[in-house]
Structure formats: C-alpha cells, structure tokens
Backbone bond lengths (Angstrom), bond angles and torsions (degrees), N, CA, C in turn:
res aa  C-N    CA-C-N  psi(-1)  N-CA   C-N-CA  omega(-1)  CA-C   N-CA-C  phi
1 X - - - 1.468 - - 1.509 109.02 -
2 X 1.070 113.62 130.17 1.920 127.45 -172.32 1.595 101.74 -99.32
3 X 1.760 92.81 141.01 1.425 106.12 -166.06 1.414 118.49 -34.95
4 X 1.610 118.70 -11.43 1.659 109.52 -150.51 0.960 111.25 -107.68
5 X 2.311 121.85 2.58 1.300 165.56 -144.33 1.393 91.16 -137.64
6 X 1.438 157.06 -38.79 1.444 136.22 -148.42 1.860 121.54 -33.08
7 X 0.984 111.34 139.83 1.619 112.92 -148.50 1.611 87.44 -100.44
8 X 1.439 108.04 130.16 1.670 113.21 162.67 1.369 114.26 -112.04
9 X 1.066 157.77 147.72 1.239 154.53 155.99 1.726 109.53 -93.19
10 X 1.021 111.73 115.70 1.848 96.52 173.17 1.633 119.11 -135.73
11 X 1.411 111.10 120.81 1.366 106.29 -153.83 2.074 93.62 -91.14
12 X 1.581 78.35 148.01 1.618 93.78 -171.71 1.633 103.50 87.80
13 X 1.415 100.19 144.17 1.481 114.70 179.33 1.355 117.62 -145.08
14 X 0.884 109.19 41.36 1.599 138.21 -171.70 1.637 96.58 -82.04
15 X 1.898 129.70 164.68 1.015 113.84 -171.52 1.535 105.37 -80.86
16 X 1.437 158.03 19.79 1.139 137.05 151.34 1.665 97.67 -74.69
17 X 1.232 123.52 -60.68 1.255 122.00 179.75 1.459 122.88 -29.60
18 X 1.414 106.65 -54.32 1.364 98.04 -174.21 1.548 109.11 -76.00
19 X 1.583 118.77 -28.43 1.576 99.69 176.65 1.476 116.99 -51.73
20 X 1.412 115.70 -25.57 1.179 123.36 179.95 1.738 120.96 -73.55
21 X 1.461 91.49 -37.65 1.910 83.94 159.49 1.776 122.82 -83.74
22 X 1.280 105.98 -6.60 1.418 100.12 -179.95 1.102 103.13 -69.81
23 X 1.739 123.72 -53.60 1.481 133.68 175.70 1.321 115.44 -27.93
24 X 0.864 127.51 -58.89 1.401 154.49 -137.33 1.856 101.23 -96.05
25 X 1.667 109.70 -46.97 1.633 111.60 -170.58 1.517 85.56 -78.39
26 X 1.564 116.42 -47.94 1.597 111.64 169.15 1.552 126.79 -26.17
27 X 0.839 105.20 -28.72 1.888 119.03 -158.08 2.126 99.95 -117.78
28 X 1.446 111.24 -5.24 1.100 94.72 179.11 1.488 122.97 87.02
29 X 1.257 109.21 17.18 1.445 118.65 146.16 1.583 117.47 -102.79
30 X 1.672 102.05 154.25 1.404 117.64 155.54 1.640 133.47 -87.29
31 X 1.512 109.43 135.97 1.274 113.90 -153.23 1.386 115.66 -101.17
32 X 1.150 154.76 176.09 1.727 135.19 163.61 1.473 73.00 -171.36
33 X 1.494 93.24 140.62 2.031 99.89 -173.98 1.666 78.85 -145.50
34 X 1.559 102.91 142.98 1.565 132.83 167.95 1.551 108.30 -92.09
35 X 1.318 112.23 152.59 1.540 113.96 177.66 1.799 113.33 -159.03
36 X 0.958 115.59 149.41 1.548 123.40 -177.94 1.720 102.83 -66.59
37 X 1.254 118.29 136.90 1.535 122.72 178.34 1.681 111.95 -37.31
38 X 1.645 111.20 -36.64 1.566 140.10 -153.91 1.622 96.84 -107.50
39 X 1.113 159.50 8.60 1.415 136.81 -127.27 1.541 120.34 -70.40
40 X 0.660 119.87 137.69 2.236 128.04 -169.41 1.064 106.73 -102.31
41 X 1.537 122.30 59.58 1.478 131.79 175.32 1.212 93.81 -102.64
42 X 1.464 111.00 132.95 1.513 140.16 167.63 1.452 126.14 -65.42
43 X 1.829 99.27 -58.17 1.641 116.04 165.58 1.552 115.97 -85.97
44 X 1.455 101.21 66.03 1.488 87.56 -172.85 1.574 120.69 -90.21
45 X 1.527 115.49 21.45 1.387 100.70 154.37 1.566 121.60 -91.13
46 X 1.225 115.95 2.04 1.462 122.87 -170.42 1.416 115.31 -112.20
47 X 1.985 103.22 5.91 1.704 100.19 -155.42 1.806 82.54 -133.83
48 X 1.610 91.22 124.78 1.601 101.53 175.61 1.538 107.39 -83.31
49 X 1.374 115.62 50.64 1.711 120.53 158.81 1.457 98.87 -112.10
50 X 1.403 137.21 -6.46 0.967 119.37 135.20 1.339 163.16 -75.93
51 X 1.273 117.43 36.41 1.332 155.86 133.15 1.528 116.48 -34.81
52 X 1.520 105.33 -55.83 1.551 128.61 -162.31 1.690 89.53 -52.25
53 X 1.146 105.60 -58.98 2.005 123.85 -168.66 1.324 104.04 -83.11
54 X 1.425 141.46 -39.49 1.589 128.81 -172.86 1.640 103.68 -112.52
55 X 1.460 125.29 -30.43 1.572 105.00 163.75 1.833 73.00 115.15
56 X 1.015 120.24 -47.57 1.603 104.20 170.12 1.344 116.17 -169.34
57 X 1.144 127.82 160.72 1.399 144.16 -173.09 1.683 112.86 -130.02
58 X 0.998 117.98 171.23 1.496 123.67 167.86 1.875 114.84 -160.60
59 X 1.251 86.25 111.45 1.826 93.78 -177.76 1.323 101.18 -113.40
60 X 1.966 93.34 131.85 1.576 93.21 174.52 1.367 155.34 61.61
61 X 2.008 89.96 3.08 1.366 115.12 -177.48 1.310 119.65 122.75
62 X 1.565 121.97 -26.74 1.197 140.51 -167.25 1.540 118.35 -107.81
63 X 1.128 101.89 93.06 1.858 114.17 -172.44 1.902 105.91 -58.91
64 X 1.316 126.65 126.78 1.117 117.33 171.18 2.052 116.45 -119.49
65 X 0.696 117.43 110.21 1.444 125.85 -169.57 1.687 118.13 -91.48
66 X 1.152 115.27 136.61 1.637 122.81 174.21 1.616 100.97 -68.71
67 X 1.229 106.06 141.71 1.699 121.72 -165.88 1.819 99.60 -127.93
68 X 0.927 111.48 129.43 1.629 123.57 179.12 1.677 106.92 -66.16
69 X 1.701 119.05 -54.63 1.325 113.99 179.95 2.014 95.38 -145.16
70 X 1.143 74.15 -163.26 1.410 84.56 -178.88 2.089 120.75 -72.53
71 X 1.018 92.00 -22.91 1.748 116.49 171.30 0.925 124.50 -67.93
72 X 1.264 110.76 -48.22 1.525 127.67 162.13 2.103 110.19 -74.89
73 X 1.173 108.76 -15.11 1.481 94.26 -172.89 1.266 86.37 -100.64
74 X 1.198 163.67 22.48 1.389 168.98 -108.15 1.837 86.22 -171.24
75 X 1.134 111.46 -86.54 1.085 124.26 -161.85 1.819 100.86 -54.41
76 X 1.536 115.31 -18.47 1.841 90.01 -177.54 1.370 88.34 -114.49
77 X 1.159 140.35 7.65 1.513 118.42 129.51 1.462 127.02 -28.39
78 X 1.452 114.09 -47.38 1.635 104.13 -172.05 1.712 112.10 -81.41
79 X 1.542 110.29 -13.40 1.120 117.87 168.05 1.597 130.52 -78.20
80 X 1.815 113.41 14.44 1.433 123.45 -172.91 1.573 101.85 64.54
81 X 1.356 129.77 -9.73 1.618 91.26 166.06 1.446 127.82 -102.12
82 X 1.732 110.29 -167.85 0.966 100.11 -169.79 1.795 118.79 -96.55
83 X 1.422 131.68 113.43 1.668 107.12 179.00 1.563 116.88 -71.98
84 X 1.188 108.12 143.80 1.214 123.64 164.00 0.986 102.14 -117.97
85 X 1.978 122.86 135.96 1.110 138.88 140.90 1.028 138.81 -109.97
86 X 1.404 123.25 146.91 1.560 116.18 -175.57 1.657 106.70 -80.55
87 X 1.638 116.47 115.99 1.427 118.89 -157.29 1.220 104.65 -161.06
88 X 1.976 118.45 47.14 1.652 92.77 176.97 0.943 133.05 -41.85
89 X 1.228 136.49 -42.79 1.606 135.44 -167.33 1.405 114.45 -92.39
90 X 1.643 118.76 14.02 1.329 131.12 162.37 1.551 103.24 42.94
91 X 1.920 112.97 70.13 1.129 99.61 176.42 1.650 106.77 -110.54
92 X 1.288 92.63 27.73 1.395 115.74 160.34 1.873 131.25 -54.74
93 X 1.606 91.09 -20.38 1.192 113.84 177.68 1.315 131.71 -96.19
94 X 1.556 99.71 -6.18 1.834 108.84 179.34 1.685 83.58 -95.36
95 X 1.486 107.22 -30.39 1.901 95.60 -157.76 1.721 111.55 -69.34
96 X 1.387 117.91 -41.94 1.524 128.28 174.93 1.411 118.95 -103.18
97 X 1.160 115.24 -12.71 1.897 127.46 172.93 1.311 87.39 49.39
98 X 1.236 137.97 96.80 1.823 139.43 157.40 1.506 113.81 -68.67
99 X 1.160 147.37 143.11 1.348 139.78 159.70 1.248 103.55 -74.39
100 X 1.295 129.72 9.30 1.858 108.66 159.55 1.719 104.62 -137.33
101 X 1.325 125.65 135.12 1.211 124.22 166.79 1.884 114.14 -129.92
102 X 0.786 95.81 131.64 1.742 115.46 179.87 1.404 107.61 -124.27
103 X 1.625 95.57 119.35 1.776 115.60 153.75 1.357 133.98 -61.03
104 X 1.057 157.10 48.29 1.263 153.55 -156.24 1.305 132.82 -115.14
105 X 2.187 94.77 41.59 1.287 101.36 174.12 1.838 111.73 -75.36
106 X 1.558 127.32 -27.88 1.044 151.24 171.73 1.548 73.99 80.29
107 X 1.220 127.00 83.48 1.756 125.45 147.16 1.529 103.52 -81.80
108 X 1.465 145.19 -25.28 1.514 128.81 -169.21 1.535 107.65 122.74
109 X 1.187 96.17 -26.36 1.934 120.07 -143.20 1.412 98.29 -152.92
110 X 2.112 106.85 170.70 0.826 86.48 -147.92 1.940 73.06 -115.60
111 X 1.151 128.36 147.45 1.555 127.33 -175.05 1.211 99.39 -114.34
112 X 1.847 109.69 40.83 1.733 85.46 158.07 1.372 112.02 111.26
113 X 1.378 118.07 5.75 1.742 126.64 175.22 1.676 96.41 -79.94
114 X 1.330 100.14 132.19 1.952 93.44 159.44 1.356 91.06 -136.70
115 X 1.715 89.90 153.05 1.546 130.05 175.07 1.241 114.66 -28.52
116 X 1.610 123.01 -50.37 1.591 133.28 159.06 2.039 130.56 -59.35
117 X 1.247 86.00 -6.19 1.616 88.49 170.59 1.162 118.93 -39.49
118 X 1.619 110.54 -52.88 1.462 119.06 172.85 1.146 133.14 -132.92
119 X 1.463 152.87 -98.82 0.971 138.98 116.12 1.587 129.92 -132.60
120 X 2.042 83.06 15.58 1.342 102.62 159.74 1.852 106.05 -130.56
121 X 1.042 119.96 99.57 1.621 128.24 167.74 1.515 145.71 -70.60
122 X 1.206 132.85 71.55 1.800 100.04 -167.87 1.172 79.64 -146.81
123 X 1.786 83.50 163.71 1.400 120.61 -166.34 1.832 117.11 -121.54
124 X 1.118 90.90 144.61 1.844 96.48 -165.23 1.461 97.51 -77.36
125 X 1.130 146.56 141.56 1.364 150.60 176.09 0.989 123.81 44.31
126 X 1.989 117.04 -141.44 1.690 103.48 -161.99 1.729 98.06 -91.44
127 X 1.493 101.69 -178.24 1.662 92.79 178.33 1.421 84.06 107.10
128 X 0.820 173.62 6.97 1.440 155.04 -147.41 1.816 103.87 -177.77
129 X 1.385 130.65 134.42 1.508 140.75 -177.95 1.802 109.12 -129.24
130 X 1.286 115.32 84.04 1.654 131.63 176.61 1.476 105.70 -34.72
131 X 1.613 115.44 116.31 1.406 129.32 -164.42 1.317 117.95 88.58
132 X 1.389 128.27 -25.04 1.597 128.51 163.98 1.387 122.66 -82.34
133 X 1.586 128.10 -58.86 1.278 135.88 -152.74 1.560 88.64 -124.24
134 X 1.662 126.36 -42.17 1.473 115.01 -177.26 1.762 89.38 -133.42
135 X 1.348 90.27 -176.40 1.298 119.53 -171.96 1.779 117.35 -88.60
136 X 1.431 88.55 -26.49 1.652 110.30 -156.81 1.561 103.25 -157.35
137 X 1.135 144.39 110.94 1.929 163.22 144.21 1.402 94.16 -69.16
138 X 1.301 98.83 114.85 2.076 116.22 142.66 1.464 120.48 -91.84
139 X 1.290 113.25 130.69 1.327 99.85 -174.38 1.905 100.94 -90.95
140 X 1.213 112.48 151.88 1.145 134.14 -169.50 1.697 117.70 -111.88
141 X 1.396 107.69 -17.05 1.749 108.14 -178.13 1.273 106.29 -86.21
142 X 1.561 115.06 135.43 0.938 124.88 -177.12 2.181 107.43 -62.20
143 X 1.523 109.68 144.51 1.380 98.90 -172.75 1.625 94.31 140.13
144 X 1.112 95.64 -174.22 1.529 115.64 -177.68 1.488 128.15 -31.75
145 X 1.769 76.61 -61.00 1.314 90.96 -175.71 1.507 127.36 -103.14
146 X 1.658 109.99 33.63 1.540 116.34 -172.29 1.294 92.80 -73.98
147 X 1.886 104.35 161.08 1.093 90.05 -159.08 1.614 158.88 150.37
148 X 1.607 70.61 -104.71 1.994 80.95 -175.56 1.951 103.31 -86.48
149 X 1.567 94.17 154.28 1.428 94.73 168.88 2.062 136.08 -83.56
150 X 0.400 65.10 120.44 1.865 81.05 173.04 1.357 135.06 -74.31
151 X 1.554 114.85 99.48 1.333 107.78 -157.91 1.702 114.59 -119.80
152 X 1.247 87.27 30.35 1.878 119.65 -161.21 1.299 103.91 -157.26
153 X 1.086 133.97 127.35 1.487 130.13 141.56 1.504 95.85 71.01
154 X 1.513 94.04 177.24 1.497 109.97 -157.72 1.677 107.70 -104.49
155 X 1.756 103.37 169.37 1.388 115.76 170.69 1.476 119.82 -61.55
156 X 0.882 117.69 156.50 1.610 118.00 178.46 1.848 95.70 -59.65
157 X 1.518 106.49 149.38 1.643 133.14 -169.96 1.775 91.41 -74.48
158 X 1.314 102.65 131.22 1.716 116.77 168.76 1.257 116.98 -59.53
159 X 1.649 123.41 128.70 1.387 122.29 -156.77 1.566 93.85 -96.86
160 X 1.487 119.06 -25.34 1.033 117.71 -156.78 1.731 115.81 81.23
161 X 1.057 106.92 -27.75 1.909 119.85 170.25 1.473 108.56 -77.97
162 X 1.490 111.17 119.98 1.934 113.20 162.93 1.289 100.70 -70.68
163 X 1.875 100.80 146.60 1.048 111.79 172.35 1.729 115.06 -61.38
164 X 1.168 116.76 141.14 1.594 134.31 -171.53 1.868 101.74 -61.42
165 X 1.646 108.71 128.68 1.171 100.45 176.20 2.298 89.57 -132.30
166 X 1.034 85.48 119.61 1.756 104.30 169.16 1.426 80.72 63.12
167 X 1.683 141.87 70.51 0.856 144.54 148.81 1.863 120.61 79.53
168 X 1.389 99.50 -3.60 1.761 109.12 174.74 1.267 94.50 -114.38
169 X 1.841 85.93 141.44 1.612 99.57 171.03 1.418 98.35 -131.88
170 X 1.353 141.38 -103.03 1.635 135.76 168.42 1.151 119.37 -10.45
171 X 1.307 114.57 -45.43 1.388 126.89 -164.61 1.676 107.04 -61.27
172 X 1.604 115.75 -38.70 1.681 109.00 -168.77 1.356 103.27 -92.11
173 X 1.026 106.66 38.29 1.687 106.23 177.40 1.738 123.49 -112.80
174 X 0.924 156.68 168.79 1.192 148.11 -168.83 1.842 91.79 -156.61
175 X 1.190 106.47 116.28 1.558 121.74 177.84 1.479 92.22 -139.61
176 X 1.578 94.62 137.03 1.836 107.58 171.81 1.301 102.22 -74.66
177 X 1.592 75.84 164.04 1.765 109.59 -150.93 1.090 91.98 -89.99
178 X 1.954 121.68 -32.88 1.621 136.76 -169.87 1.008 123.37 -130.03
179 X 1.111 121.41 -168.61 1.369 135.72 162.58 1.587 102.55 -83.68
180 X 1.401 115.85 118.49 1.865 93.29 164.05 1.438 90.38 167.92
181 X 1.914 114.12 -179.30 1.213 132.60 156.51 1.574 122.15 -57.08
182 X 1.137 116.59 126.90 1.413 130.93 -169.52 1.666 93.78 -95.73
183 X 2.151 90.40 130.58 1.631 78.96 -177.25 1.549 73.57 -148.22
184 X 1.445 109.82 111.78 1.188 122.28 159.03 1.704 138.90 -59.32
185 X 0.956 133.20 123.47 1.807 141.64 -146.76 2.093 96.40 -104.42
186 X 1.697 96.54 -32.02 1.645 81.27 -163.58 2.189 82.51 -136.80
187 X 0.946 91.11 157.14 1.649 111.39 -171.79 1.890 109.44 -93.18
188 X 1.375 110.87 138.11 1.510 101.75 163.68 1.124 120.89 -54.57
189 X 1.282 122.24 157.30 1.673 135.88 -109.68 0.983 144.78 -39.09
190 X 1.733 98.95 72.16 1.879 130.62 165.04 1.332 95.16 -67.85
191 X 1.365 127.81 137.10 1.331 136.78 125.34 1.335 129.43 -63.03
192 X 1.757 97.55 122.46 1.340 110.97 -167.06 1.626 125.49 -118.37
193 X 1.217 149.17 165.21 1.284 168.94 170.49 1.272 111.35 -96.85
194 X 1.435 118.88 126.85 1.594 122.72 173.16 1.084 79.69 -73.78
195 X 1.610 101.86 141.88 1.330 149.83 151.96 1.240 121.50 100.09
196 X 1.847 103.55 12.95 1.388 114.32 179.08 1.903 108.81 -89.58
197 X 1.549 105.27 148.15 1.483 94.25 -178.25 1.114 104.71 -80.51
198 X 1.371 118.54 157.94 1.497 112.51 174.94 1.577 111.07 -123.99
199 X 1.795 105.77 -32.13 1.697 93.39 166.53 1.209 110.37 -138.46
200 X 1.382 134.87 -171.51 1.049 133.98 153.10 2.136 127.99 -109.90
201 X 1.071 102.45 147.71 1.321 104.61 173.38 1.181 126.57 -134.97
202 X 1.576 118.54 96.64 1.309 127.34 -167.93 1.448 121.95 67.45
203 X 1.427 94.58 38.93 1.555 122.34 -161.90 1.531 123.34 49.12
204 X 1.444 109.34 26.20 1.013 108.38 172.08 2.175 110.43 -106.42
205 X 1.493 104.11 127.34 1.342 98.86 179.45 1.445 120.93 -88.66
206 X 1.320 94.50 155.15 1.369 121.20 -171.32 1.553 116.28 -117.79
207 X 1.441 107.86 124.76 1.824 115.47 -174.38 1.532 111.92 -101.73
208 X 1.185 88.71 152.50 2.144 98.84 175.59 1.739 102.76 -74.09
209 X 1.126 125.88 124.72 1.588 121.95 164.46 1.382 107.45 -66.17
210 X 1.043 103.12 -26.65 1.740 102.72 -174.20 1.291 115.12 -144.97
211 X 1.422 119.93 145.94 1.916 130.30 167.52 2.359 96.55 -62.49
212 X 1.766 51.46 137.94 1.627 81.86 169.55 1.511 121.49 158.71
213 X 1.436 141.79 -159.71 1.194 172.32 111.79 1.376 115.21 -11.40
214 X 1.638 117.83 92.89 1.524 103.26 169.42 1.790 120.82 -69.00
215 X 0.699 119.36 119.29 1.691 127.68 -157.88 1.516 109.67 -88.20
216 X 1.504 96.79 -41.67 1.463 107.53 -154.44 1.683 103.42 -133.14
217 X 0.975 146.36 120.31 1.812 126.96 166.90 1.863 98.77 -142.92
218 X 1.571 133.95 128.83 1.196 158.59 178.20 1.362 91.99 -53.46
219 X 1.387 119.34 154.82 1.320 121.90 169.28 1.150 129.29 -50.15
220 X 1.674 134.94 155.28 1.745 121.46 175.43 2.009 84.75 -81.97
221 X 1.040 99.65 134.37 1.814 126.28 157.28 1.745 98.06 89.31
222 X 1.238 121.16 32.41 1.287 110.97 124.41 1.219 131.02 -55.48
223 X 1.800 132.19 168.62 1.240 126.21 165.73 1.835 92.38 -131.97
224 X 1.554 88.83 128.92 1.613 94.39 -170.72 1.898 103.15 -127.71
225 X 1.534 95.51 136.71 1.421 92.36 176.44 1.615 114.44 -85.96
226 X 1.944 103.77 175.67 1.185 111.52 -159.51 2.235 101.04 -70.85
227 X 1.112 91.84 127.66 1.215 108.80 -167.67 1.573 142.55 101.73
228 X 1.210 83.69 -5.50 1.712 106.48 173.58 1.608 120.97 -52.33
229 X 0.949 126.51 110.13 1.329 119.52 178.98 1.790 114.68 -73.03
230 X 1.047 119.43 116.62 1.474 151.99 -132.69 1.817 98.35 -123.72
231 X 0.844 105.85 -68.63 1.945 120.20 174.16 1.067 131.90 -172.95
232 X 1.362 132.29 -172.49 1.385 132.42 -130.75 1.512 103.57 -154.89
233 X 1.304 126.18 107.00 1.436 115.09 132.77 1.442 142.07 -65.41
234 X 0.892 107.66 133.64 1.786 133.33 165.14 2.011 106.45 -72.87
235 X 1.055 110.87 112.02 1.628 105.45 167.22 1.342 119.23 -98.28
236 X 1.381 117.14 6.47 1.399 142.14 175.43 1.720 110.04 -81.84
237 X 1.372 97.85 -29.30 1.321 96.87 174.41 1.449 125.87 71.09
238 X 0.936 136.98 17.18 1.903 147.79 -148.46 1.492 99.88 -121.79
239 X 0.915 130.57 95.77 1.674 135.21 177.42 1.478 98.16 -56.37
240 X 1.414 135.13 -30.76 1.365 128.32 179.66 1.022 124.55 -56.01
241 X 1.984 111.11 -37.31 1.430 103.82 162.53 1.305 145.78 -57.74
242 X 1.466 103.78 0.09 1.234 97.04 -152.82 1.907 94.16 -116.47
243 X 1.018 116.86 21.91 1.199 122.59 -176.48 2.233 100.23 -128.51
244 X 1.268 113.26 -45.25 1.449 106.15 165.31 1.399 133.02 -109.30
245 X 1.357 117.92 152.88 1.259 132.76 -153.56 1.974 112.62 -38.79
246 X 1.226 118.88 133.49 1.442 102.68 168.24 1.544 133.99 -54.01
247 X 1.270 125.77 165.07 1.440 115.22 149.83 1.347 115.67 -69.35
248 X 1.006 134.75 -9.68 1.592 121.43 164.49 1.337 122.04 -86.81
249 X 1.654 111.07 -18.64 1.829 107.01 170.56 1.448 106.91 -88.45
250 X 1.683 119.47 -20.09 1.373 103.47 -174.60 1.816 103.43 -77.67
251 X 1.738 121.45 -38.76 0.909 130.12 170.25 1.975 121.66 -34.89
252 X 1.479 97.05 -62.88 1.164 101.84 176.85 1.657 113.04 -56.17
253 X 1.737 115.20 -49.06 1.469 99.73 176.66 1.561 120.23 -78.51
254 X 1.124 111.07 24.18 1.005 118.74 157.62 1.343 135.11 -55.23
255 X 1.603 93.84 -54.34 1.564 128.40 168.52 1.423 126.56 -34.39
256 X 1.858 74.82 -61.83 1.303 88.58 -177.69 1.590 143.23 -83.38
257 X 1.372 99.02 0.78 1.606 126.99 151.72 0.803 115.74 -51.42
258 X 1.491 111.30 -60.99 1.750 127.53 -179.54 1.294 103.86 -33.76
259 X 1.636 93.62 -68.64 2.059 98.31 -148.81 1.782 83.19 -73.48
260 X 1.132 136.32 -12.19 1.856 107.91 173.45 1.776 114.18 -89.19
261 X 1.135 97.54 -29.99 1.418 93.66 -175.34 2.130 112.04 -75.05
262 X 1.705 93.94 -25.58 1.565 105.18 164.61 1.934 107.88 -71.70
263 X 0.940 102.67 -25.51 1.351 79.95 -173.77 1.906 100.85 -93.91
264 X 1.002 115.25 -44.32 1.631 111.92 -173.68 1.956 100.48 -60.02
265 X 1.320 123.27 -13.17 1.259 111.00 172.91 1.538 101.94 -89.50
266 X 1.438 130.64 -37.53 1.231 116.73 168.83 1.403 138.14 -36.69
267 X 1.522 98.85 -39.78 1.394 128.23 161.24 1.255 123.39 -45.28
268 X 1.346 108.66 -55.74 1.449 100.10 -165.64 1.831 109.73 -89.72
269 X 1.319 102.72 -18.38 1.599 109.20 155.80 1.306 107.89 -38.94
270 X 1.610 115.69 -67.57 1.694 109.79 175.25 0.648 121.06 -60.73
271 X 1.431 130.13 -23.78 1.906 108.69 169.52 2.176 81.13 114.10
272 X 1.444 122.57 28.90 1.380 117.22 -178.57 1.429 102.70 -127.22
273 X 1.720 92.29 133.56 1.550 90.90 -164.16 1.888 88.95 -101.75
274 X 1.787 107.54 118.96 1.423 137.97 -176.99 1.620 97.00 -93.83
275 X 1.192 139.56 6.21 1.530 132.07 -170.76 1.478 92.93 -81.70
276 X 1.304 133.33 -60.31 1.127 148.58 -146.14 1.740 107.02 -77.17
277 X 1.517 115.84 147.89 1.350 125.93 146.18 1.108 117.25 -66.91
278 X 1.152 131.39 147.81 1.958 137.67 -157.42 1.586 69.97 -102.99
C-alpha cells in the first residue's frame, strides 16, 4: 500500500466514527471500519454502519459498502470506498495488521483494545488511559477541550448528560421506556411537537420533550432495553443536519488526523517508513 493509500482500520462506524473516516479518506488515507452484525446507530443517515442493513450508504460524498471478508474489503479500497465489515472482535487486524487502529465504538469503557493492536492505537473518549490501553485518547465531550489529543491520561469520565444544544440536554434524547421492539411512528427529519409520540417500544409510546428535528431514530425491529438511547432531537430544527456530519464528528476526526499525521512525521524524522501495512 503507497503512501497516498495508508490503511486505518477503525472499529465501529457509528457517526463519530465515520466523521473520523471522512477526515481521514479526505486527507488520503484508506479506511476499513468493523461493525456489530445488529448496529445501534442513532444517526444513521450520517453513520457508515449502515451498510451492515442496506449493503451501502454514502455520506457527504463518500460511498461506504458491506464487505464479505477482509479480501474483498481490500479490493474496494482501490475503488475509493469505504468497507465495512461485520467483525466485532475486529479480527480484521491479525488478517492485514494496519499500522493504525482506532476504537470508535464510544462503549464508555474499554472492550478489549490493547496498546499492541498496532503500532498506532487510540481511543475515542473515556474508557481508554494514553500509554496503557492506546497510544493516543481524543477527547469526545463537548467543551473546551473537544477534540484535543491525549498522550497521558484519560478523557474526561461519562456524565451520562448530552452535551446542551440551544439550552437542552436530556431532553433531545429519546431512550426506551422498556424492554422491547422499537417501532418507529415518524422518520429522520420529521418535524416534531413536544408531546407528540414518535415511536413505540414494546408497544409502549414514547413523546418528544421538546419541538424540533428528528436527527437521529434506531432501526424499526431492533429490540432495545429500558434506557437505551433510541434517538435524538434537534431543537434547531434544520433537516440539513440531520443528513451531514456534525461539528463534533468532524471536530473529533480532527484529532485524529493530528495524532496520525503526528506520528507518521515522527517517523520519518527517524528514518521509519509509517506508509506501509506491517
């Protein structure tokens, strides 16, 4: 693989993830993203894990396609898109060994990334300690310090609170009420009325706290437990958002440009050629 191809692997394709592969195919790297058979993406017009369910997507310019194995995701690399495979345990990484690997399921925690994955590591938010489990922490909370990279110590601790947009934070969220099948009533970006239902879960309905922009809604025939975050209002109201990438996924892959393009220049300071898959 030639410098203008450098291979990332990044597990999860959820929409921080993919801002992070847009960055990245932007800049002239190659992407290969892992995904759960089921995936529980919220923004799923903006998140190339939907692939897994339609066979392909395209955000923002960038077509991302379901890949059978690793051979096959190899091969639509040279075609500019992106593969997705279904690969929880990302053993995608013994088969092509990438010199860069990124976590970006944002579980909280860390499910199992080590420092040796590659010989470039990092992890999207908290869950992760820079020099132990990765190489490199992005912080992910909205604030000051979204963002920046971490080459010490960890991301700020999960509040469980979304960052506040026009003064709501809990409120634009949609978490089941139950245990059950998720069967959505109104489509991403319906305009909505607090106090309108928008889905059901296990036939139990669920209301908007607030007007706005449905942004985000989980697939119809998932089964999601009680508390699951399910979807998202927008109180901004802009149907545009809800089709391109946030400022917090382009922000975050921001980062993560940084810490690759910082480390492949470190490299070549030493005299180590970082273009290549080991």
């Amino acid at each position: 693989m030639n410098c203008a191809r450098r291979l990332v692997v990044i597990k999860g394709a959820g929409d921080l993830a993919t801002g992070c592969a847009w960055r990245l195919i932007k800049s002239g790297f190659g992407v290969i993203m892992t995904e759960l058979p089921q995936p529980l993406v919220v923004r799923r017009m903006v998140a190339f894990a939907e692939a897994v369910y339609a066979g392909s997507i395209r955000v923002e310019g960038i077509e991302a396609v379901l890949a059978e194995n690793s051979e096959e995701a190899l091969q639509l690399l040279n075609t500019g898109r992106v593969p997705v495979l279904v690969d929880p345990q990302t053993s995608v990484l013994n088969q092509i060994k990438p010199p860069v690997f990124i976590d970006a399921v944002m579980a909280k925690k860390n499910t199992g990334t080590k420092i040796n994955d590659a010989p470039l590591v990092i992890g999207l938010g908290p869950g992760f300690t820079a020099g132990r489990d990765v190489h490199a922490v992005v912080e992910t909370k909205r604030g000051h310090n979204l963002g920046r990279v971490l080459y010490q110590g960890e991301a700020a601790a999960d509040t469980g609170a979304p960052g506040a947009i026009m003064g709501f934070s809990a409120e634009r969220l949609l978490r089941a009420p139950a245990n059950g099948v998720v069967e959505p009533l109104r489509n991403i970006g319906a305009l909505v009325e607090k106090g309108e239902t928008l889905v059901l879960v296990g036939g139990i309905p669920l209301q908007a706290e607030i007007p706005g922009v449905i942004r985000g809604m989980i697939r119809a025939g998932v089964w999601a437990p009680t508390g699951m975050k399910i979807g998202d209002v927008d109180p901004r109201g802009v149907k545009e958002y809800c089709y391109s990438i946030s400022d917090k996924a382009l922000a975050v892959g921001g980062a993560v440009l940084e810490a690759i393009c910082g480390y492949i220049f470190n490299n070549e300071r030493k005299g180590i050629n970082s273009c290549e898959n080991n």
